[in-house]
C-alpha positions as CSV (number, residue, x, y, z in Angstrom):
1,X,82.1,92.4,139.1
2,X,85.6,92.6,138.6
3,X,86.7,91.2,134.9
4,X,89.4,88.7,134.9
5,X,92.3,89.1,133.1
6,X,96.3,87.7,133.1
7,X,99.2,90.3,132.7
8,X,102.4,90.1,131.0
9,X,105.3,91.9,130.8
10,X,107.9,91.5,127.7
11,X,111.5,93.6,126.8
12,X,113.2,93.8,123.4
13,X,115.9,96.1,122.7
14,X,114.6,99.1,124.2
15,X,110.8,98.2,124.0
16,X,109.0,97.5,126.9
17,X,105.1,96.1,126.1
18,X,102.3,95.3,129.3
19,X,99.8,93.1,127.9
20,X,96.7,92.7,129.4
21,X,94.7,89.4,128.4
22,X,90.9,89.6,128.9
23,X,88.0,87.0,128.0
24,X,86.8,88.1,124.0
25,X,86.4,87.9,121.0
26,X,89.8,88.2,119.8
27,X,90.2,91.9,119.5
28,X,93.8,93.6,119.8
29,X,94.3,97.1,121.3
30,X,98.0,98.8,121.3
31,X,98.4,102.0,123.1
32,X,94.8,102.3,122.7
33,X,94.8,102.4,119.1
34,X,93.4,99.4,116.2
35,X,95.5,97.0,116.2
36,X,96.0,97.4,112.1
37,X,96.3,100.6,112.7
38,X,99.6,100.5,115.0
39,X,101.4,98.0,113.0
40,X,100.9,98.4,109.4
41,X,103.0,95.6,108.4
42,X,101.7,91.6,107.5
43,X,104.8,90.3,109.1
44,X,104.7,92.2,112.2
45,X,101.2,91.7,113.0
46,X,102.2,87.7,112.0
47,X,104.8,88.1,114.7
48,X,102.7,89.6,117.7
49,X,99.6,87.0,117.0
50,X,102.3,83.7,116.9
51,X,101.7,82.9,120.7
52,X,98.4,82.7,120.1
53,X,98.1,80.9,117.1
54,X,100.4,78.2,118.2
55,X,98.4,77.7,121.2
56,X,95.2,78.2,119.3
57,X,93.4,80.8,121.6
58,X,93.2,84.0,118.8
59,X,89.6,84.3,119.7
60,X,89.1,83.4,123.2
61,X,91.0,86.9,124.3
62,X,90.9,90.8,123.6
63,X,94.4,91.6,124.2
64,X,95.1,95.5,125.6
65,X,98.7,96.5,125.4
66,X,100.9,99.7,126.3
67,X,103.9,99.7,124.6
68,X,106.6,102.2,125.5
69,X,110.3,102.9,123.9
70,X,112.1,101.9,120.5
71,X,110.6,101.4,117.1
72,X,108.3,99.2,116.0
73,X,110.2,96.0,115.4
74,X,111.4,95.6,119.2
75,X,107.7,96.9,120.3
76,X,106.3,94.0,118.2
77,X,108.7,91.5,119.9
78,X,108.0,93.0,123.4
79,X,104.3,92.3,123.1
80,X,104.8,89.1,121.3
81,X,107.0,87.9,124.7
82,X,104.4,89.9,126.7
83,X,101.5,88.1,124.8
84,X,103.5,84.3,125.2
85,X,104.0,85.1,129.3
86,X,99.9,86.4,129.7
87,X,99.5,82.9,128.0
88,X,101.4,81.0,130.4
89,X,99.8,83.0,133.4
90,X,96.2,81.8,132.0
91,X,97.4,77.6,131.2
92,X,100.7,76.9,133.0
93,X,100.0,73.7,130.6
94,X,100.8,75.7,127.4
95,X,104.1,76.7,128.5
96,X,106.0,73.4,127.2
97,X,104.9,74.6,123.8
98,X,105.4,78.2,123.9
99,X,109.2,77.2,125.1
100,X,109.7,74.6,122.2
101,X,109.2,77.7,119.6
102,X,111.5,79.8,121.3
103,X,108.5,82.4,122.4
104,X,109.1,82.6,126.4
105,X,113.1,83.8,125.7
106,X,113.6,87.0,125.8
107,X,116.0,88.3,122.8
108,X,118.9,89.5,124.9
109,X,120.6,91.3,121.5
110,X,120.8,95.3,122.5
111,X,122.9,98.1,120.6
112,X,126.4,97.6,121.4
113,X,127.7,101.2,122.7
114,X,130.3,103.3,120.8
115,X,134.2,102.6,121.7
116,X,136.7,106.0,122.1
117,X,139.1,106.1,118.7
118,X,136.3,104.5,116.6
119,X,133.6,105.8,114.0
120,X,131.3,103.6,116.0
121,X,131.2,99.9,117.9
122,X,133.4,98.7,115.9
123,X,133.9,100.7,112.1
124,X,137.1,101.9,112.5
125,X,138.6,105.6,110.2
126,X,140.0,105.4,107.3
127,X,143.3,104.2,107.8
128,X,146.3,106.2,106.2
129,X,149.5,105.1,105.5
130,X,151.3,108.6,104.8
């Protein structure tokens, strides 16, 4: 019997997450490793579990993830999009709310790259007038 499950895929900064939404109990896997475990703080776990608090379903899935790149603010924000996009693969219906919170829009702010004659993007040297 094959187990059915809905797939998402979120970016942020240079995070990418694949999240993998399976009929459970509620338990969350990341790079198969306890949830708790993978992010230690209250406010990123509070931002990965806001898709499915908003759309009340915390306990109708076990969540697997694989998150790849960047630290672990932009990997919590990739699997929170990834999470939000699974959700809308499972109820096409719970899209209008995950949109009115902002969670289907992928956060297009990246690292702006360092200019020539500059200490960086846009901290200039020390200027010198003699």
């Amino acid at each position: 019997m094959t187990q059915l499950e809905y797939y998402g895929t979120g970016r942020r900064k240079t995070s990418t997450a694949r999240v993998f939404l399976r009929l459970g109990k509620g338990a969350i896997t990341i790079n198969h490793r306890e949830f708790e475990k993978f992010f230690t703080t209250d406010s990123l776990r509070t931002q990965v579990r806001r898709p499915l608090m908003l759309t009340e379903t915390g306990d109708k899935f076990d969540i697997l993830a694989t998150v790849a790149g960047g630290g672990v603010n932009g990997q919590a924000g990739a699997v929170r999009l990834a999470v939000a996009r699974a959700l809308v693969e499972y109820n096409a219906e719970l899209r209008k709310q995950l949109k009115k919170d902002g969670l289907l829009t992928s956060d297009a702010r990246r690292k702006e790259r360092k200019k020539y004659g500059l200490a960086g993007a846009r901290k200039r040297f020390q200027f010198s007038k003699r």
